[in-house]
Structures are given as C-alpha cells and as structure tokens.
DOMI-533119 format. One line per field, with one value per residue: x, y, z of N, C-alpha, C in turn. Coordinates in steps of 0.001 Angstrom, whole numbers, plus 500000, padded with zeros to 6 digits. Atoms other than C-alpha are relative to their C-alpha. Last residue first. Layout:
REM DOMI-533119
nX c(X_...)
nY c(Y_...)
nZ c(Z_...)
caX c(X_...)
caY c(Y_...)
caZ c(Z_...)
cX c(X_...)
cY c(Y_...)
cZ c(Z_...)
//
This chain:
REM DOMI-533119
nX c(499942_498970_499592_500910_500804_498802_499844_500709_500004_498980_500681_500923_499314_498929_499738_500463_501115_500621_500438_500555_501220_501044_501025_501320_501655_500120_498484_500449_500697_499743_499032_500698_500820_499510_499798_501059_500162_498628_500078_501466_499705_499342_498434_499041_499070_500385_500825_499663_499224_500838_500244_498753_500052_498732_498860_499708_498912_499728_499255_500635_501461_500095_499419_501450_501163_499992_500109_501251_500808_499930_501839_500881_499565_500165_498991_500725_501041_499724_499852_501474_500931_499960_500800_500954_500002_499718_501035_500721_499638_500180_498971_499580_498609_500000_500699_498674_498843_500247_499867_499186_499446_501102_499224_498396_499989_500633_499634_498185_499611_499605_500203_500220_499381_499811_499619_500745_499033_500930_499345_501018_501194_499606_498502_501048_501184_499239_499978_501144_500223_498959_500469_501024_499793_499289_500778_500958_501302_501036_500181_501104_501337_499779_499731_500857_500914_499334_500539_501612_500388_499597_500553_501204_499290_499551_498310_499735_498896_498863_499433_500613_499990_498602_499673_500272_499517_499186_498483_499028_498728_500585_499443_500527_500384_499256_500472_499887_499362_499336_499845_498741_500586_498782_499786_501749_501327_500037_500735_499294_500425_499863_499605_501495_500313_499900_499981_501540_500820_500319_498908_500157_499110_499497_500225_500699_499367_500445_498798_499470_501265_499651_498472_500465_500411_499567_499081_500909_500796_499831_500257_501182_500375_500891_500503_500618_499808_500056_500026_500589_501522_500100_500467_501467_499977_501213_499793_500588_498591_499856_499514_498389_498744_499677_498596_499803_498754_500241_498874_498635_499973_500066_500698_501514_500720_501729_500996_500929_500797_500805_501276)
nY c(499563_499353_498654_498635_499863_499086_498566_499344_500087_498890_498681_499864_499318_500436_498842_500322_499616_498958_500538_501485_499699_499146_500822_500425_499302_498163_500141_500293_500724_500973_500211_500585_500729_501304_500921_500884_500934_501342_500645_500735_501485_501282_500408_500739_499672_499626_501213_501384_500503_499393_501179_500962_499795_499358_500511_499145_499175_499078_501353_501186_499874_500049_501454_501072_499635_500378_501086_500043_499571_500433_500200_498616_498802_500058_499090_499613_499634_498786_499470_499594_499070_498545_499986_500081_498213_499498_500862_499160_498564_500119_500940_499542_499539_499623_500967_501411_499222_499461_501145_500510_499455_500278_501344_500473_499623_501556_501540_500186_500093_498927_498774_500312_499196_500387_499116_500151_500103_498892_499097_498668_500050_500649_499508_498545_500154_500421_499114_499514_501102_499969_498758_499974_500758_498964_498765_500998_500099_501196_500436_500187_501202_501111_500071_500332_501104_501450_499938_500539_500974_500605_500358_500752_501328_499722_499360_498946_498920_500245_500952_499929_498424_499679_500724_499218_498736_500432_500518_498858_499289_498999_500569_499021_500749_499880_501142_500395_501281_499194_500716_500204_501156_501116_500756_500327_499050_500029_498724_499144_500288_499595_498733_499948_499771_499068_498730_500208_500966_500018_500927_499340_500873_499524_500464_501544_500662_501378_500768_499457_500464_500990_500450_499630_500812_500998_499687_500512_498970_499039_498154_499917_498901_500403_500756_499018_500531_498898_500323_501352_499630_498991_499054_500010_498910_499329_499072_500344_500369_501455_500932_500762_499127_500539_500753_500841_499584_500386_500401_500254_501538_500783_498376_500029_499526_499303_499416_500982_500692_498755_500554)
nZ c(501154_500646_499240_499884_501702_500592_498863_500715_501107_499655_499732_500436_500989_500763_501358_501097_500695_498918_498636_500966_500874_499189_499217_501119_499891_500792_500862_501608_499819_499243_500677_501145_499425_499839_501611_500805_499617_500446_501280_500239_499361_501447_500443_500737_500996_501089_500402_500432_501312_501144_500512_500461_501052_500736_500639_501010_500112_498638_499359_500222_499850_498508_498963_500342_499329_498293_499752_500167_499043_498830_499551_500119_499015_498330_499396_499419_500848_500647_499157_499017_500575_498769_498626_499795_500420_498361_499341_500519_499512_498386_499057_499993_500628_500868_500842_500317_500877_501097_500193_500290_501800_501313_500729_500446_501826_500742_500156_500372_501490_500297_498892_498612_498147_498745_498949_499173_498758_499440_500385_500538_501286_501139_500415_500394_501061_501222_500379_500652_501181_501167_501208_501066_501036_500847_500413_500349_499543_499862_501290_500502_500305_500588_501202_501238_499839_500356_501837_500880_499617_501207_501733_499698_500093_500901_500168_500935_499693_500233_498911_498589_499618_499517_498787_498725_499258_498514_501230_500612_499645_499268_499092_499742_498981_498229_499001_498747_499674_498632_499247_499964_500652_499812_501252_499885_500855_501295_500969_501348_501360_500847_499198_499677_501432_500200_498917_500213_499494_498411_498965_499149_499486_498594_498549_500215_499023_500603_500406_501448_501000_500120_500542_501145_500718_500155_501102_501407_500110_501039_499893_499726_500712_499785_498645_499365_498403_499071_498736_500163_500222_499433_500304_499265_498791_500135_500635_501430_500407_499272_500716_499457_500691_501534_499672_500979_500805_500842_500187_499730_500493_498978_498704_499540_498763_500067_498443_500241_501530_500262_499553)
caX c(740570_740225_736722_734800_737246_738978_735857_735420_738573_737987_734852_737026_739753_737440_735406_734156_734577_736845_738270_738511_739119_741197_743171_743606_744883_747621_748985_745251_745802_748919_747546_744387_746079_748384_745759_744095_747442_749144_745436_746099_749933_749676_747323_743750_741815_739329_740962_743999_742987_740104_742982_744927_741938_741725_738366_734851_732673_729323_729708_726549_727567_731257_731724_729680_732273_735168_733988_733596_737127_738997_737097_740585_742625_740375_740434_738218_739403_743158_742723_740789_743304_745245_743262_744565_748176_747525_746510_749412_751447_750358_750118_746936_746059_742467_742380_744512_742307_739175_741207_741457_738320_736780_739844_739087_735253_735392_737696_737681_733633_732559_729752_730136_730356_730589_729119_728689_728763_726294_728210_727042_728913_732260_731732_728216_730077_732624_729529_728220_731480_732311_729049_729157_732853_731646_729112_731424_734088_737035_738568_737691_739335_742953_741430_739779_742300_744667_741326_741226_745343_745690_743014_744511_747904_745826_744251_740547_741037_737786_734172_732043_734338_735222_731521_730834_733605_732110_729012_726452_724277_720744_721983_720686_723175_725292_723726_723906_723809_721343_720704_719992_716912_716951_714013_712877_716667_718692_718699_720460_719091_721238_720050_718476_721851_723410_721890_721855_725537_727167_728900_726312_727242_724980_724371_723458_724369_723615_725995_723036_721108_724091_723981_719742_720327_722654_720819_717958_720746_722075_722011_721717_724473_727194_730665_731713_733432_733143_733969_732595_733587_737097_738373_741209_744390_746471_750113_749672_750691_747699_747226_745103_741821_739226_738745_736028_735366_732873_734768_731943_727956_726537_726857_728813_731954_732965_736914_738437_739778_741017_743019)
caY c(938430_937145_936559_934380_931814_931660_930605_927708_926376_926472_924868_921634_921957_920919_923730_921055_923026_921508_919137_921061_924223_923224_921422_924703_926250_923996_920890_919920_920655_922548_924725_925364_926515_928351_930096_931248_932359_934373_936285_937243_937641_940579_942511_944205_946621_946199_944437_946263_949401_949419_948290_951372_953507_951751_949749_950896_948769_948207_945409_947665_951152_950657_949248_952185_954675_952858_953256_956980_957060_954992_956835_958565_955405_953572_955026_952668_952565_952905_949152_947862_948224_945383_942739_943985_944237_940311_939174_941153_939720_935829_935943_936161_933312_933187_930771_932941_936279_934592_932875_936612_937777_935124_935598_939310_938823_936523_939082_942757_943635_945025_942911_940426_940972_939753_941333_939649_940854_938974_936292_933047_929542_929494_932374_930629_927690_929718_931016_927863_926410_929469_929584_925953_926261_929240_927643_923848_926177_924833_928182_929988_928167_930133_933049_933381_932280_935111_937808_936615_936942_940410_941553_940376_942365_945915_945246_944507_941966_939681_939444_941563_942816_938702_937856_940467_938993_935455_936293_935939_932727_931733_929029_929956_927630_929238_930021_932500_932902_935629_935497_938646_939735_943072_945157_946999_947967_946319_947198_944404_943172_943786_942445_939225_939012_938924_936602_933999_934691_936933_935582_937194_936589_938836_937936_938982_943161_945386_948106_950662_948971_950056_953390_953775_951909_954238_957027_955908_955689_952601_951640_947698_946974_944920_945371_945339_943315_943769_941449_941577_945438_944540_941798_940143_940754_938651_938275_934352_935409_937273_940922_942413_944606_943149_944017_946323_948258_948984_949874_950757_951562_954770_957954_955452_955914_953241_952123_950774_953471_955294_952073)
caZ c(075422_078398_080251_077893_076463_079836_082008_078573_079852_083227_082701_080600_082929_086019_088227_090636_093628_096358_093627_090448_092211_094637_092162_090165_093475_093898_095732_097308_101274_101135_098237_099827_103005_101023_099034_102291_103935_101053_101223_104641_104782_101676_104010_104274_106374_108627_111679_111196_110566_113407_115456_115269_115739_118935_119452_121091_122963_123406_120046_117783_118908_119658_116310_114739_116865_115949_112261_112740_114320_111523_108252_107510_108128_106668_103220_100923_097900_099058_101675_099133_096471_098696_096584_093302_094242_095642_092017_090247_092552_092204_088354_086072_084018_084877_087566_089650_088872_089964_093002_093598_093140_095619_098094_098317_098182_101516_102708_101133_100125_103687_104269_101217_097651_094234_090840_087532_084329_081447_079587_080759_080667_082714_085079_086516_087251_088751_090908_091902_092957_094973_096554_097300_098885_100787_102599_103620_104877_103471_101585_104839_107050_106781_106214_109186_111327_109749_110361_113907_114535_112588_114807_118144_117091_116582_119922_120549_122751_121518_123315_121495_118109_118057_118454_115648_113414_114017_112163_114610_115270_114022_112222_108601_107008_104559_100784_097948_094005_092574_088791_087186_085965_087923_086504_090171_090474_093523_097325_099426_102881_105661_109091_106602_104408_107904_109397_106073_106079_103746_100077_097596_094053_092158_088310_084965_086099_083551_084266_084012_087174_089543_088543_089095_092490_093245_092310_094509_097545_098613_101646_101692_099065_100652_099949_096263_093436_089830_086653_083063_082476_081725_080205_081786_079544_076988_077077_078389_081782_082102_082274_084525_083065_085054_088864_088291_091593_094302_097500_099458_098310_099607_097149_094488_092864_091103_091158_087693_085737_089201_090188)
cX c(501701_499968_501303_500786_499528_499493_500694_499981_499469_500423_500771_499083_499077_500650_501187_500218_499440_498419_499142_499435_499310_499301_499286_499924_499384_498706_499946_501471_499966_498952_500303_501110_499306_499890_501317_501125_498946_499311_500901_498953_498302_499768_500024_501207_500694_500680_498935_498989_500103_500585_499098_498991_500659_499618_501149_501566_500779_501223_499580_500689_499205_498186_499225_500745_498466_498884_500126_499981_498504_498939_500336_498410_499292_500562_499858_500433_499753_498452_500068_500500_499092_499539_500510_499255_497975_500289_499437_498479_499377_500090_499776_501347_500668_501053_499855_499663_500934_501310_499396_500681_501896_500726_499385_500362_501437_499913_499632_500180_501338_500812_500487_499090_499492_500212_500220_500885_499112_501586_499978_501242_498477_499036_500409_501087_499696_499173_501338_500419_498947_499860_500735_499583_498895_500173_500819_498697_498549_498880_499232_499641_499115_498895_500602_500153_499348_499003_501239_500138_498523_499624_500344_499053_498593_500402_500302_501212_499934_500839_501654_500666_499302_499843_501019_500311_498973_500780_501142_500818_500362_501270_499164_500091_499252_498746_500466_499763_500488_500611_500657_500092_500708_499342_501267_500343_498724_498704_500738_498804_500157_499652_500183_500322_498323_499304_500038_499826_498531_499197_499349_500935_499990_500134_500428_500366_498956_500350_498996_501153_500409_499037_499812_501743_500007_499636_500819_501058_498571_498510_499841_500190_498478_498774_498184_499980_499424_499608_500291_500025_498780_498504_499432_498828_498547_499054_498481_500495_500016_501429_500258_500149_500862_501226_500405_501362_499950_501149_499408_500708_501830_500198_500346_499696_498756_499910_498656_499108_499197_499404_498840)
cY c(500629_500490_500453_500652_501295_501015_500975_501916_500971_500459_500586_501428_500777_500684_498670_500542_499783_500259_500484_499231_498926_500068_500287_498205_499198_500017_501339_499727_499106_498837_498310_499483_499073_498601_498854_499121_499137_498504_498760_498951_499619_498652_498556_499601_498717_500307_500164_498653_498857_499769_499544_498926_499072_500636_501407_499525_500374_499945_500628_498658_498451_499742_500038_498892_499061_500258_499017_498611_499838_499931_499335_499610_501440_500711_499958_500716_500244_500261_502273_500985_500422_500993_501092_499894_500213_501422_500809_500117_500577_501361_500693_500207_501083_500235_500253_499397_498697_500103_500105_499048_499421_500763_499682_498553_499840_500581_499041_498532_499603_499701_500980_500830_499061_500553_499029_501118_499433_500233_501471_500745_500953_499930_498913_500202_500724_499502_499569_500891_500465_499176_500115_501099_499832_499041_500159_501300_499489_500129_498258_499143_500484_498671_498505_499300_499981_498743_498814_499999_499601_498523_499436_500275_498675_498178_499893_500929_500707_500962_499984_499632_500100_501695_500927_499207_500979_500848_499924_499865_500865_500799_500916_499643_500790_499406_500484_498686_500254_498649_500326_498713_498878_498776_499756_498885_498732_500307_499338_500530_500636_499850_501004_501346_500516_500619_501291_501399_500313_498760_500144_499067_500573_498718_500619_499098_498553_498869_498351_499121_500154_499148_498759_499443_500048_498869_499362_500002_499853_500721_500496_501327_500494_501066_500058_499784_501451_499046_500979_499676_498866_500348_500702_500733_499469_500921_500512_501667_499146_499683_498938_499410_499354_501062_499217_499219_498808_499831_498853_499251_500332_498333_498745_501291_500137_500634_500614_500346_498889_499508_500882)
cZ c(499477_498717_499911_500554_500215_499010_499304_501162_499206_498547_499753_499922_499244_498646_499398_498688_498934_499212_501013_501097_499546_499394_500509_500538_498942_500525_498926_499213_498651_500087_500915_499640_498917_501163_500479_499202_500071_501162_499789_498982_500348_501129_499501_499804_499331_498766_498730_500177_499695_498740_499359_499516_499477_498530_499961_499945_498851_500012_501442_500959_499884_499875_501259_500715_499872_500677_501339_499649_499577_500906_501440_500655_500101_500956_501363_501528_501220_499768_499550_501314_501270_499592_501138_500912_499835_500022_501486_500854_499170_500268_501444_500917_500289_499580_498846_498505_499890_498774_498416_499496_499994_498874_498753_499849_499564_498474_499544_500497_500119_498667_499065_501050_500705_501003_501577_501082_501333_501119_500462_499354_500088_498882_498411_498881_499064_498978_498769_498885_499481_498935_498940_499473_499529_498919_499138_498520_498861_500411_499951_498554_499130_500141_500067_498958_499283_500190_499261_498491_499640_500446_499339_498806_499967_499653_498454_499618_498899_500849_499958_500723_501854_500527_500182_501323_500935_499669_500875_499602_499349_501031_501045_501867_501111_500258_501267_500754_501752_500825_501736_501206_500071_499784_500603_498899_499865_499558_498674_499256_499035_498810_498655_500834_500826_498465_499305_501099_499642_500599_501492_501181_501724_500757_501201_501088_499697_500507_499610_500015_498871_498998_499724_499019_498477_499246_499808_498714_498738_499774_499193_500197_500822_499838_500304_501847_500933_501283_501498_501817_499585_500200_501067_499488_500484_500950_500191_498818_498142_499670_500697_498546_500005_499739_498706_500023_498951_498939_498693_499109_499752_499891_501025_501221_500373_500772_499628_501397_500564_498484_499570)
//
C-alpha cells in the first residue's frame, strides 16, 4: 500500500486506488483515481500538495449538513468540477444520531454500519452522485478524487464498484477497501477518537467499539454489492439501471482508466 497512500499533515487516508490488475491482464492506471476523507483541515501545505496532483474533479458524497459543518479547503486555482447533492433536510447524519442515542457496543456498531450498507446503494442522493460521477469517469481525463467524512463507507463502496466496473475481481476489490483500516490506524488513534465522540455525542464509546464502528470489514462491502446484486442480478445492471452508466460509457470508462 506504501506506493499508493499520501501522506498529508491533516487530511485521512488519502490514497490512489489505481494500479489493480484486471481480469483482462491489464492494470488500473494509476494516478487517475484517489479516495480520501473529508478535507476541511488541511494545512497550507496541504492545500499546496493537493493542488500539484491536478485534481479535474471532487466527488463529494457528505450530506448538505455536513458539507456546511465541514467545508473543504482546496487551492485558490482549482478548476475542477465539483459533483455533490442530498437533500438539505436539516437533520444529522444518521451516524451522529446513532453515536447520540445508539448502544455503543462493539456488536451494535457492526449492526448500524451493516444497515447502512445495505441501503446505501438505493439511497435516492448517492445514486445521483454515483451516476454523475461515472459519467464524469467515462468522458474526461483529469484525476478525480472521492470522499466523504471519514473516506471508508460511502467512498469504500464508490471505489469499489469503481474497481468492479473496471475489470478488477471481487478480492482484489475488497483487499483495497480494507486498506483503510492500516492507513488509518484506529486502534492506535481509538482513545483520542473516543474522546472527540464523547465531545460532540456527550458520551464516550469503548475503544473496542470505536474499532468497530470506524473501521472497516469484508461483511460490509459483501453486503452493499449483494443488496444491489439481489435487486438487479449484478453490479453492471446496477449501474446501467440504478445509474445510467450503459455498456457504451462503460466502455469508453475502460478506454481511459486501464491501460
């Protein structure tokens, strides 16, 4: 992972998720597709990094709330398309509810973040970012960059369905998305993440369940895509259907981002 991880001063679990081989022989290029978590801290030197990759779009997955609590830092000359939505509701994302109101147990995490996953590939928001942003994917050339909050669920299915759609296979796919749990070393940052929990929910979580409601596993991902699956019959229906990406885009998606 150390060829494709960024280190930044104040910007989580940046990383180039190109490179994979496909099942074809050929390989993902590299230094077209990056994933992140949410960029309202960054330093000046950040900004100055993230400005030198040349970034032709940002793919912003958070709610309207939270994009307005956390507004993203980019360079003064960003020229770069910026693809969001959601429904400006005036409600909280429904992991701070769960951090206010949930059982904060190890077991009661994996349970929210499963639910999640298995609505987020219909939520009404996501499916027009995702369709936007494939879009996007099939007819520029510029990199782009996708995040969230903390860059591993609504980005993890996003780069993943990425990686499907591009010819790469299911375990290479799902090795990629657990990365997040190494880039960004929860178990070590646990306690000072329990502590911002406690500060923004009034209460404070387990270390334990800090891991497991921030962290990543294989039965999270497996239960997006087979939620989609079950609904459609694959992922590249999903796509076509759900989001409009037919052969045709997918096609030209290839063209540009394998080699």
């Amino acid at each position: 992972m150390s060829d494709r991880l960024h280190a930044f001063e104040a910007l989580d679990n940046f990383r180039d998720f190109g490179g994979h081989p496909t099942a074809d022989g050929r390989r993902v290029r590299k230094g077209r597709l990056y994933r992140a978590a949410h960029q309202a801290r960054l330093t000046e030197g950040d900004v100055a990094a993230l400005g030198a990759i040349g970034l032709g779009c940002v793919v912003d997955l958070r709610r309207p709330g939270e994009r307005r609590d956390q507004p993203s830092r980019r360079p003064a000359d960003f020229d770069g398309l910026i693809i969001e939505g959601g429904v400006d509701d005036g409600r909280e994302a429904p992991h701070m509810t769960f951090l206010k109101s949930g059982d904060l147990t190890p077991d009661s995490g994996r349970r929210f973040m499963s639910r999640t996953y298995a609505e987020m590939m219909f939520d009404p928001a996501h499916q027009d970012v995702f369709s936007r942003y494939f879009r996007h994917l099939a007819d520029n050339d510029r990199p782009v960059l996708i995040h969230c909050a903390a860059g591993k669920d609504r980005t993890g299915v996003l780069a993943a369905l990425t990686l499907h759609l591009l010819g790469v296979d299911r375990e290479t796919a799902l090795e990629d998305y657990l990365e997040t749990n190494r880039a960004v070393d929860l178990v070590g940052r646990a306690p000072a993440i329990a502590r911002q929990i406690e500060k923004h929910a009034g209460r404070r979580p387990s270390d334990d369940a800090v891991v497991a409601f921030l962290g990543v596993e294989a039965a999270y991902l497996d239960t997006a895509f087979a939620a989609a699956e079950a609904r459609y019959g694959s992922l590249e229906a999903y796509a076509d259907q759900a989001l409009g990406l037919d052969d045709a885009a997918r096609v030209r998606m290839v063209e540009r981002l394998v080699e």
